[in-house]
Residue frames as a rotation matrix with the C-alpha (Angstrom) as fourth column:
UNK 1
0.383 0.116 -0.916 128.16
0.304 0.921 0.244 92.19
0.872 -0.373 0.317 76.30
UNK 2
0.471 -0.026 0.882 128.53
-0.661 -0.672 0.334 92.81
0.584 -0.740 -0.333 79.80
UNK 3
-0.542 -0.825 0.162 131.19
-0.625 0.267 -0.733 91.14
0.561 -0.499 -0.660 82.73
UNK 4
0.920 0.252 -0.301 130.24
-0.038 0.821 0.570 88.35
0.390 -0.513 0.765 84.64
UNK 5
0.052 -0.804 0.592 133.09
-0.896 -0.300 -0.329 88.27
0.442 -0.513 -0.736 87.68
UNK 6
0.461 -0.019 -0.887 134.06
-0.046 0.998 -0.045 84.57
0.886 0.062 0.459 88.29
UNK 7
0.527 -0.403 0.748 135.10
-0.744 0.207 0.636 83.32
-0.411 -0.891 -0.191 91.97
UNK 8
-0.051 -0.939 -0.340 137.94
-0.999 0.045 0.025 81.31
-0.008 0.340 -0.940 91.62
UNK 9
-0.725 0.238 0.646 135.34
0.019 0.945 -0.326 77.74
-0.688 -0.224 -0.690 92.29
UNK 10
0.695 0.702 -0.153 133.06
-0.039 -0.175 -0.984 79.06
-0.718 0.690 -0.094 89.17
UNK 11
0.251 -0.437 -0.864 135.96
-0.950 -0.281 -0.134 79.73
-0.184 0.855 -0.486 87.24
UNK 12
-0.840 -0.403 0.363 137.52
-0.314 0.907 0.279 75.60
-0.442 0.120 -0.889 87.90
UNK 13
-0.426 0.544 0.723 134.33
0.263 0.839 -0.476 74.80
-0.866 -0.013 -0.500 87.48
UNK 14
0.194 -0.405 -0.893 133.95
-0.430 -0.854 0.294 76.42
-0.882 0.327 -0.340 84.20
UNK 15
-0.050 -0.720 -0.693 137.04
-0.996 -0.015 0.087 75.33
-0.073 0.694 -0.716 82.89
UNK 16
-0.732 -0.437 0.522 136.66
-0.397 0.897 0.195 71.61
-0.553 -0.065 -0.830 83.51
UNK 17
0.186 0.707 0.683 132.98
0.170 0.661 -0.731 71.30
-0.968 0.251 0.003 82.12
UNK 18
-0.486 -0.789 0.375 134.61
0.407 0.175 0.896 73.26
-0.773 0.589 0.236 78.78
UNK 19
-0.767 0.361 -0.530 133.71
-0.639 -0.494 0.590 75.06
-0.049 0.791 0.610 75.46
UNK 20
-0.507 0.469 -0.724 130.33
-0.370 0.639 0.674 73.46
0.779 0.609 -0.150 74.28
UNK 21
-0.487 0.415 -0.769 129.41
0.561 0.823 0.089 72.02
0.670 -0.388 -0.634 77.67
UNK 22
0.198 0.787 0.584 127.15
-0.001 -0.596 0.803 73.52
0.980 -0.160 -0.118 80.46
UNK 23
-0.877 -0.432 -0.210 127.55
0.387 -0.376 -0.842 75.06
0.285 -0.820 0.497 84.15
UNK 24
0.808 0.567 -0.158 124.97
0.504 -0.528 0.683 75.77
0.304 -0.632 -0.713 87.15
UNK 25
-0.132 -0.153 0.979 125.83
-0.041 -0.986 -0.160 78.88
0.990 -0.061 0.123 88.43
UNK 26
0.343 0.497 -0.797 124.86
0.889 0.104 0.447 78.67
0.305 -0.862 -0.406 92.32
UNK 27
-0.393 -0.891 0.229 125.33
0.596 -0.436 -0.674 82.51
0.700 -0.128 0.702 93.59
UNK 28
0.004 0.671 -0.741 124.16
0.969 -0.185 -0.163 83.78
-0.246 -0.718 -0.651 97.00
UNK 29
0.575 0.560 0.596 122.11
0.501 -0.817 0.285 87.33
0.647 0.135 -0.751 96.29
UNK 30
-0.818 -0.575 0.017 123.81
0.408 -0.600 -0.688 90.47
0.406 -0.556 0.725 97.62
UNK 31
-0.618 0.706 0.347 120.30
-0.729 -0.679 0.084 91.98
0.295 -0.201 0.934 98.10
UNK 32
-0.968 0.216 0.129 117.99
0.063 0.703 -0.709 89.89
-0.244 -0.678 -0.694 100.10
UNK 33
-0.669 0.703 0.241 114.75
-0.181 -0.468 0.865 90.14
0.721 0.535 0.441 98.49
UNK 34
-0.794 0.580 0.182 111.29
-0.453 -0.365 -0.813 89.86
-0.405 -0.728 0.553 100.25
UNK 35
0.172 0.102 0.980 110.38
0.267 0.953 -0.146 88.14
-0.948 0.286 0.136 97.69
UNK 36
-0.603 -0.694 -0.393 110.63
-0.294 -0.265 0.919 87.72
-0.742 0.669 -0.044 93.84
UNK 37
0.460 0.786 0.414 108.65
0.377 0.249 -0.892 87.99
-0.804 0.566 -0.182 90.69
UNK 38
0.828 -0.527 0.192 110.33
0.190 -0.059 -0.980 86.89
0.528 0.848 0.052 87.04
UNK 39
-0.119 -0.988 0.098 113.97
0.807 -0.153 -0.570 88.29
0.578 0.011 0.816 87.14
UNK 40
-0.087 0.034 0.996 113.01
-0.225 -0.974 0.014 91.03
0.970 -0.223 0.092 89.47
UNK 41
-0.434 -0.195 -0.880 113.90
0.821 0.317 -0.475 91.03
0.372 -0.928 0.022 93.43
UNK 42
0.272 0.279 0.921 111.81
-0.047 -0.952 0.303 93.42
0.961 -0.126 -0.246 95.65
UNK 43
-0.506 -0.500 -0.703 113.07
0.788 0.064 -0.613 94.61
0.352 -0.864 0.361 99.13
UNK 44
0.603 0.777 0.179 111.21
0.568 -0.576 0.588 96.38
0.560 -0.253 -0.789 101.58
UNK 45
-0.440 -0.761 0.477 113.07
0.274 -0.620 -0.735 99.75
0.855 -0.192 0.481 102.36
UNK 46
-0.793 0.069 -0.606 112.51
0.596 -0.123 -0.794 102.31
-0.129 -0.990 0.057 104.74
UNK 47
-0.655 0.379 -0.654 109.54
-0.523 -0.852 0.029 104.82
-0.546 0.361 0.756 104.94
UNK 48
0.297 0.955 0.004 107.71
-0.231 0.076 -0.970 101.89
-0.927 0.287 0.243 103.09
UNK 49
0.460 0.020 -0.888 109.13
-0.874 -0.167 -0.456 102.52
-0.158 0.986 -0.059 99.82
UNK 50
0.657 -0.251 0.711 110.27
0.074 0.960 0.271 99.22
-0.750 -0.126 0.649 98.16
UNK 51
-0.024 -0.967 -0.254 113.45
-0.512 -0.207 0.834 98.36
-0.858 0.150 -0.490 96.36
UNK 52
0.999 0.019 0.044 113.95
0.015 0.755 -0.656 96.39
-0.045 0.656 0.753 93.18
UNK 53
-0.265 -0.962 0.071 116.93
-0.369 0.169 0.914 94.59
-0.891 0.216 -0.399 92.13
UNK 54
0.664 0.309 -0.681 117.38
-0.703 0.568 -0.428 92.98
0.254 0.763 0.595 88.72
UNK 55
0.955 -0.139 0.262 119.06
0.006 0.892 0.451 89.53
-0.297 -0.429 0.853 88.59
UNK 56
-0.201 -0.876 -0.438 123.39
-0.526 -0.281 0.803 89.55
-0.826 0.392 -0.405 87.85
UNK 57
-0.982 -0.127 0.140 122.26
0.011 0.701 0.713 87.00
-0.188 0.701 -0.687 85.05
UNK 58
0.093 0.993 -0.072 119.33
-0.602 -0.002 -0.798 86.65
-0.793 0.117 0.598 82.44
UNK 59
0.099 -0.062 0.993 118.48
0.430 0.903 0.014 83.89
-0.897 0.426 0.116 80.06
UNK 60
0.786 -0.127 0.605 119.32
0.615 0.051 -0.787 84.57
0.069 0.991 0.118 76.37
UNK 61
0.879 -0.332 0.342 122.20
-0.177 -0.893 -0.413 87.41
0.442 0.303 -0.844 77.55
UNK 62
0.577 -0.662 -0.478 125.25
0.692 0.707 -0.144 86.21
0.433 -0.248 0.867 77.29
UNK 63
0.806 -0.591 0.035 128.55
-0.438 -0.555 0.708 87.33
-0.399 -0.586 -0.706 79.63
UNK 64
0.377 -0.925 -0.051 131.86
-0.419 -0.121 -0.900 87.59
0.826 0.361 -0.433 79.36
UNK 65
0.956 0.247 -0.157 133.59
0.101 0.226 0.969 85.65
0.274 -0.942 0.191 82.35
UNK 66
0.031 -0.962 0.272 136.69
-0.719 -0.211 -0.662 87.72
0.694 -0.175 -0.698 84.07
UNK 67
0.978 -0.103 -0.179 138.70
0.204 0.628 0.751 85.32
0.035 -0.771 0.636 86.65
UNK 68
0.704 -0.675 -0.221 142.14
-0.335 -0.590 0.734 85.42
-0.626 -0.443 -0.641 88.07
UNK 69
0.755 -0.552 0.354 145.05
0.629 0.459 -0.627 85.19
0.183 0.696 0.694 85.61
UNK 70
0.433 -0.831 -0.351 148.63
-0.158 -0.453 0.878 86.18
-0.888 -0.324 -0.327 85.31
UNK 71
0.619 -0.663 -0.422 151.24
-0.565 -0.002 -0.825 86.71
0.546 0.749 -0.376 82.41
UNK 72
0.715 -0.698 0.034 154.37
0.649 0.682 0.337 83.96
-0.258 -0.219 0.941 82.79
UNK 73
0.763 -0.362 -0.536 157.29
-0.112 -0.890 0.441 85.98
-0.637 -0.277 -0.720 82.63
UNK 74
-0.262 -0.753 0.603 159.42
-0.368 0.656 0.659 83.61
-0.892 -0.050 -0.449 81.43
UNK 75
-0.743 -0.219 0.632 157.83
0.484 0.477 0.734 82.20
-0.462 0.851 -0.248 78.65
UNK 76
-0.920 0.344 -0.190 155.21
-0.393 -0.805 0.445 85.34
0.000 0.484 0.875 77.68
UNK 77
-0.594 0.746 -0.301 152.05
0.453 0.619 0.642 82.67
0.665 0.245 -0.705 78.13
UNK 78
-0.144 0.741 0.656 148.62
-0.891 -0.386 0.240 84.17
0.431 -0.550 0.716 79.69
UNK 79
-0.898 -0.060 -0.435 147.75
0.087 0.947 -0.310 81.89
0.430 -0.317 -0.845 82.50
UNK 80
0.327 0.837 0.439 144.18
-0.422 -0.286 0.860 81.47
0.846 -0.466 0.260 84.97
UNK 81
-0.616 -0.523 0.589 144.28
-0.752 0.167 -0.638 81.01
0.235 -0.836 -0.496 88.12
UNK 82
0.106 0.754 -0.648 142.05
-0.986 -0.004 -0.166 78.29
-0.128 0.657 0.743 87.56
UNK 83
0.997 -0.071 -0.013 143.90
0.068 0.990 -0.123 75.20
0.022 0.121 0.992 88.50
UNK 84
0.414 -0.774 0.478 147.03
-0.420 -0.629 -0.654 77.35
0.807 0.070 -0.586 88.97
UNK 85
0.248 -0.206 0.947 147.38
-0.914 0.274 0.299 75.03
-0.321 -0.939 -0.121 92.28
UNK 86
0.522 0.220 -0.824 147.94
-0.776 0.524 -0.352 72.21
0.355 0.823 0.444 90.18
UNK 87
0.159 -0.490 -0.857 149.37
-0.051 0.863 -0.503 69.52
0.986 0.124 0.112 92.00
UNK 88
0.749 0.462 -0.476 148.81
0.514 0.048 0.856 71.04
0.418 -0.886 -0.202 95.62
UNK 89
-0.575 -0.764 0.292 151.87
0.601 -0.637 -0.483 73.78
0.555 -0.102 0.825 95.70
UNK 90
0.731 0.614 -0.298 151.37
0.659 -0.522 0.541 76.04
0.177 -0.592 -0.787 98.29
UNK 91
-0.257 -0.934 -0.246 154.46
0.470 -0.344 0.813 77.83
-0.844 0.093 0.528 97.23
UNK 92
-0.683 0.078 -0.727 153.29
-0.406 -0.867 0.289 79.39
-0.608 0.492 0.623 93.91
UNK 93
0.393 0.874 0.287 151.25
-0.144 0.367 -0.919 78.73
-0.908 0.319 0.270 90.75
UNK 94
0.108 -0.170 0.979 151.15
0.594 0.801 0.074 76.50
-0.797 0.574 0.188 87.64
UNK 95
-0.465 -0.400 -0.790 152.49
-0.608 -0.504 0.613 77.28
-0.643 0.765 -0.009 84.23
UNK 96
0.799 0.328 0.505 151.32
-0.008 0.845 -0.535 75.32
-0.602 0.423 0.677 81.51
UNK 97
0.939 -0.339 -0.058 153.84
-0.300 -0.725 -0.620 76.51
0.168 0.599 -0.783 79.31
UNK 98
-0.026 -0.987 0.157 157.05
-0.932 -0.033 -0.360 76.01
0.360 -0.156 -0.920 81.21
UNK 99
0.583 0.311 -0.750 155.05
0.219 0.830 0.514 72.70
0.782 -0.464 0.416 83.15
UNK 100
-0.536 -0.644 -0.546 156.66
0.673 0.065 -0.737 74.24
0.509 -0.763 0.399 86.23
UNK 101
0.224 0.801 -0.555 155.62
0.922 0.010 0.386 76.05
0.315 -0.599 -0.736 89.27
UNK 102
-0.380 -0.527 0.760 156.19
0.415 -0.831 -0.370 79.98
0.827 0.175 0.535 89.56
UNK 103
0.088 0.460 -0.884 156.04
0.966 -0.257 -0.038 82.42
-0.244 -0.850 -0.467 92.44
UNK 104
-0.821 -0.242 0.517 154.56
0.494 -0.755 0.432 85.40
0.286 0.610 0.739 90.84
UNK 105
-0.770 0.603 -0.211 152.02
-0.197 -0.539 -0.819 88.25
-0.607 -0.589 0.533 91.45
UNK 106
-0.559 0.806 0.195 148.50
0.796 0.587 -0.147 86.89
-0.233 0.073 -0.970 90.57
UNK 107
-0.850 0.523 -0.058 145.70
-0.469 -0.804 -0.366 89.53
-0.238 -0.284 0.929 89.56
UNK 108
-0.384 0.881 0.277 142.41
0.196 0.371 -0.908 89.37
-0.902 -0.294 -0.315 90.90
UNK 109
-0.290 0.547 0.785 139.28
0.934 0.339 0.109 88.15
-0.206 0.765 -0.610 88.53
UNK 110
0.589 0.686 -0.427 137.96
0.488 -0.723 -0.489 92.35
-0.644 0.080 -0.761 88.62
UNK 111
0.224 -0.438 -0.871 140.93
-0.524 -0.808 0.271 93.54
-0.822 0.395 -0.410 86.39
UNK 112
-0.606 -0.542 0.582 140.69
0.409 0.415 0.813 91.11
-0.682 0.731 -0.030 83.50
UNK 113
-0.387 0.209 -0.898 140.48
-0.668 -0.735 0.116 93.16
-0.636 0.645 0.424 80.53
UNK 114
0.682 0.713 -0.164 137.87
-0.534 0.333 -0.777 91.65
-0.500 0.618 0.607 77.50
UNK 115
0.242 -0.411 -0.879 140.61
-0.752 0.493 -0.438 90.58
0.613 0.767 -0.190 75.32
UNK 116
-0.440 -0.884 0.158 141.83
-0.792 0.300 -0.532 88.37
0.423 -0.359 -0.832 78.04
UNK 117
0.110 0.896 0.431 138.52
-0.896 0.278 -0.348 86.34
-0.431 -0.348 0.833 78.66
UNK 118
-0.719 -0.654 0.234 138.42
-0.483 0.712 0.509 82.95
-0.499 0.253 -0.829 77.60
UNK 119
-0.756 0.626 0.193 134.72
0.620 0.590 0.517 82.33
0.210 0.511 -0.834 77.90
UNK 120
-0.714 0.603 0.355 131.25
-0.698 -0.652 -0.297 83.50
0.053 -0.460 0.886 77.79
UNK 121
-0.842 0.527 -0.117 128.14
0.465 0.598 -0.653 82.27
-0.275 -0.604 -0.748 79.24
UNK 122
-0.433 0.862 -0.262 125.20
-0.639 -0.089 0.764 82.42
0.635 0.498 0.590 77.36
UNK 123
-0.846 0.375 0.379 122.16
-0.256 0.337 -0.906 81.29
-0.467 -0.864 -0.189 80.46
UNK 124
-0.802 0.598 0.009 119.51
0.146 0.182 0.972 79.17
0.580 0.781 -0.233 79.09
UNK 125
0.379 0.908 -0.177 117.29
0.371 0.026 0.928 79.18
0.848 -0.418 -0.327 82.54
UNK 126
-0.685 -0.520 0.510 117.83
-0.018 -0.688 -0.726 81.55
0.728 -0.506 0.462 85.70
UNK 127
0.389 0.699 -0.600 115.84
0.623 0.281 0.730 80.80
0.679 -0.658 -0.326 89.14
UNK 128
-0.147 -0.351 0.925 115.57
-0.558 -0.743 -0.370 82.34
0.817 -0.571 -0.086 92.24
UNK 129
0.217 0.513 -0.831 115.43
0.057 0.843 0.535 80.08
0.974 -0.163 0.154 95.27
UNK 130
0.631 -0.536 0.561 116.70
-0.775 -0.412 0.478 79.65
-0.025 -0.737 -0.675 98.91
UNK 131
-0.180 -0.972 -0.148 119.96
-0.966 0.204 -0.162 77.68
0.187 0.114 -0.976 99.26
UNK 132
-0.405 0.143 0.903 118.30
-0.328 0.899 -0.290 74.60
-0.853 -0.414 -0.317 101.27
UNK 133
0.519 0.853 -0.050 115.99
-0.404 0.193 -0.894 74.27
-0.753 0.484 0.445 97.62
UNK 134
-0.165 -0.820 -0.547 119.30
-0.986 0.156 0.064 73.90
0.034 0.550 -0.835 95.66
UNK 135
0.866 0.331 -0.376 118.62
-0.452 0.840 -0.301 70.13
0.216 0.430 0.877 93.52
UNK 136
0.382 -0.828 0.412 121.44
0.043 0.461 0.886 67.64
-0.923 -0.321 0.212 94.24
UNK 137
0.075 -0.408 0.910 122.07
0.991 0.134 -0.021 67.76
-0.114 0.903 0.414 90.28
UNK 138
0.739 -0.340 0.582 122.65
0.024 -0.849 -0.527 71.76
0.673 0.404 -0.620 90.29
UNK 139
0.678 -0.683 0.270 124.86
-0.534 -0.205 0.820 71.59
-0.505 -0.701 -0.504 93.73
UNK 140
0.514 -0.349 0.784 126.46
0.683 0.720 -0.127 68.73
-0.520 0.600 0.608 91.16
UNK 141
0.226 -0.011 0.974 126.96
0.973 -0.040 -0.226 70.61
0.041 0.999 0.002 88.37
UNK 142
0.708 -0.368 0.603 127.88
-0.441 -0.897 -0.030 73.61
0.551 -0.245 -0.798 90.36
UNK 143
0.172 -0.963 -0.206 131.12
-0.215 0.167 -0.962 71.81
0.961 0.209 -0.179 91.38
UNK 144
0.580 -0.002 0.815 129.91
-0.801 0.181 0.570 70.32
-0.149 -0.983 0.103 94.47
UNK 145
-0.110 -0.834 -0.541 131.93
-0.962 0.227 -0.154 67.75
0.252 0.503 -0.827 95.21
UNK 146
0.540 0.837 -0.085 130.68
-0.703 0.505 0.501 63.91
0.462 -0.211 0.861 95.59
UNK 147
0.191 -0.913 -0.361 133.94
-0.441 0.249 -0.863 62.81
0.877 0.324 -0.355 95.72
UNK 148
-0.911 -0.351 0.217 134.22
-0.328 0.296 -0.897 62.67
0.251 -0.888 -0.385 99.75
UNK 149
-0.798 0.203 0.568 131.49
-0.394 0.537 -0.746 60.07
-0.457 -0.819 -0.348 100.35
UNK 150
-0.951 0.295 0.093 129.11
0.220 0.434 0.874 60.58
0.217 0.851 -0.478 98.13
UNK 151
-0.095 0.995 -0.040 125.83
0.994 0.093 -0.053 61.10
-0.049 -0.045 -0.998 100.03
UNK 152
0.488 0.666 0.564 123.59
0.637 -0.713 0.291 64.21
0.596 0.217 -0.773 100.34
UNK 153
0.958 -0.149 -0.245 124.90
-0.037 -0.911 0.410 65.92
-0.284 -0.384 -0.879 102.98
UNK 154
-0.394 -0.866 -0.308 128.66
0.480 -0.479 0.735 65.93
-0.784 0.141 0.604 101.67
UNK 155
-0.336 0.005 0.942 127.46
0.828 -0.476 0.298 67.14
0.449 0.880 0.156 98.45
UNK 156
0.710 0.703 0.039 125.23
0.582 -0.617 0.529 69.88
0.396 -0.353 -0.848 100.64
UNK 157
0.460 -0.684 -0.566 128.39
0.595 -0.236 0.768 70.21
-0.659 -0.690 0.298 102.92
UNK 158
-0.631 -0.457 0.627 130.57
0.775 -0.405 0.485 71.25
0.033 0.792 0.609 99.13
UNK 159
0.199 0.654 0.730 127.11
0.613 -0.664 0.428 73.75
0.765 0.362 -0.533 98.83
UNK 160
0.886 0.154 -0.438 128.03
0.433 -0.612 0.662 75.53
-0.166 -0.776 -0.608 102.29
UNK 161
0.204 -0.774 -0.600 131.20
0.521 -0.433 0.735 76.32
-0.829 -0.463 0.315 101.56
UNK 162
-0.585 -0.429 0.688 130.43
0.811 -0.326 0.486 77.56
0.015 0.843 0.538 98.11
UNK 163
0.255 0.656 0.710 127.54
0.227 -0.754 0.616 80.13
0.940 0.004 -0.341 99.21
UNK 164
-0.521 -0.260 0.813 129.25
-0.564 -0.610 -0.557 80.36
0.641 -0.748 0.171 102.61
UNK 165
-0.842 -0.073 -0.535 128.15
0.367 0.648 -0.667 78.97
0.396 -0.758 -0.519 106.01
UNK 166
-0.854 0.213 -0.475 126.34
0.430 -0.225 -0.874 81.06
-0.293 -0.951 0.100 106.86
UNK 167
-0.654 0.459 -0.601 124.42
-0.731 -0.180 0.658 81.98
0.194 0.870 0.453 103.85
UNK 168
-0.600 0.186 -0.778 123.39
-0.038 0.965 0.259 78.18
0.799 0.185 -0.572 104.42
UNK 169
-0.865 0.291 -0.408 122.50
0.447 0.080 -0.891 78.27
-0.227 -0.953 -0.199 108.44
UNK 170
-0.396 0.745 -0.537 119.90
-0.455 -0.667 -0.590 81.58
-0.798 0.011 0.603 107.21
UNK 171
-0.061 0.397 0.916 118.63
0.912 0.394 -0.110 79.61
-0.405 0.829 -0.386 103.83
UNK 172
-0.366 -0.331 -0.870 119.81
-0.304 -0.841 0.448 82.95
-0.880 0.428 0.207 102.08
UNK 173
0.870 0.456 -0.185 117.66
-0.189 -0.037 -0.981 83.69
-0.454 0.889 0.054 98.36
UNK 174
-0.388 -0.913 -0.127 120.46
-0.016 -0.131 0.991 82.76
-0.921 0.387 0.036 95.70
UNK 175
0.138 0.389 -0.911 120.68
-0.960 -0.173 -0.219 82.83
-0.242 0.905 0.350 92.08
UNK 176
0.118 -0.219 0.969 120.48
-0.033 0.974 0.224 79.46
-0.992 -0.058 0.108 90.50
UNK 177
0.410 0.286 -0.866 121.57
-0.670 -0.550 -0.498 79.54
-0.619 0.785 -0.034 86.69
UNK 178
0.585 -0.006 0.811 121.69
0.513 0.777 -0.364 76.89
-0.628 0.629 0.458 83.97
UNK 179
0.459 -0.233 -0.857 124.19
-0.601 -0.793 -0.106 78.59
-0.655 0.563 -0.504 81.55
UNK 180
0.723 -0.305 0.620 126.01
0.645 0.619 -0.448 77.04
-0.247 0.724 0.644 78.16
UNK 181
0.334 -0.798 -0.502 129.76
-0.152 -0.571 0.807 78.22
-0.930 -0.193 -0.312 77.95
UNK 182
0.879 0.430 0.206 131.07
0.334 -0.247 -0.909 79.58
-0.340 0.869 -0.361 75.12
UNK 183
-0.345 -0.925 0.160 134.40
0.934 -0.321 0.156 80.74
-0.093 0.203 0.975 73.66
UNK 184
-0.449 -0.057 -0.892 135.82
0.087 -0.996 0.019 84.43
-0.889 -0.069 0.452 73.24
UNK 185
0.534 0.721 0.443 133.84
0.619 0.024 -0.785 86.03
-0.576 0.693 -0.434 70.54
């Protein structure tokens, strides 16, 4: 089973839909394709010659998902950073454990080790699209947020700032993935 690296707005969003329940993915493409056929991105290089990419995610193959966590010193508990702001501290992050707020060194989602995973992500359906094509029910379900108003463009507004501004302004290819979340195996 292979890593899936969580941003720290995949990982909340994740953790809140839970074991058992499902998660759009929304992730803007590092490779720009030219276009795209099945799971397979092609870029025109130089000289002609063209590029392929494969997609970071494919239906039936599940991932492991690393995100930021820390060890509590104090009381020996593995935390995520995951809601680790819990109450709007801008002074350190949440314990569950102690129910108190700690100022400790954080490590980033690329150094959690397998055993330390919580979930995996098993994708049932995996698009390619550009960002403007993004359904109001995946920008949903990717952890836009309806919260501040409710119409289309806040929810659209929540989509720029999860694929980036500027990602948005260029209608940048992303990945769009339906996945079903899973405990540690």
């Amino acid at each position: 089973m292979t890593p899936f690296t969580a941003t720290t707005h995949e990982a909340a969003t994740i953790a809140r839909a839970g074991i058992g329940g499902t998660v759009t993915i929304v992730r803007r493409l590092k490779a720009q394709p030219d276009w795209v056929q099945g799971d397979v991105m092609f870029c025109n290089g130089m000289a002609g010659m063209i590029h392929t990419h494969k997609l970071p995610l494919s239906p039936g193959k599940p991932v492991w998902v690393k995100e930021g966590w820390w060890f509590c010193s104090e009381c020996g508990q593995q935390n995520f950073m995951a809601g680790a702001n819990r109450g709007g501290s801008a002074t350190g992050v949440y314990c569950v454990s102690c129910d108190a707020f700690k100022d400790v060194k954080t490590d980033p989602a690329i150094t959690m080790p397998r055993w330390a995973s919580r979930f995996t992500l098993t994708p049932e359906t995996v698009r390619v699209c550009r960002v403007q094509d993004v359904t109001e029910d995946e920008a949903a379900d990717a952890g836009a947020d309806w919260t501040s108003g409710g119409s289309f463009y806040d929810l659209t507004a929540d989509l720029r700032n999860i694929v980036g501004p500027a990602a948005w302004d260029r209608n940048d290819w992303v990945m769009v993935a339906l996945c079903k979340i899973g405990g540690v195996e």
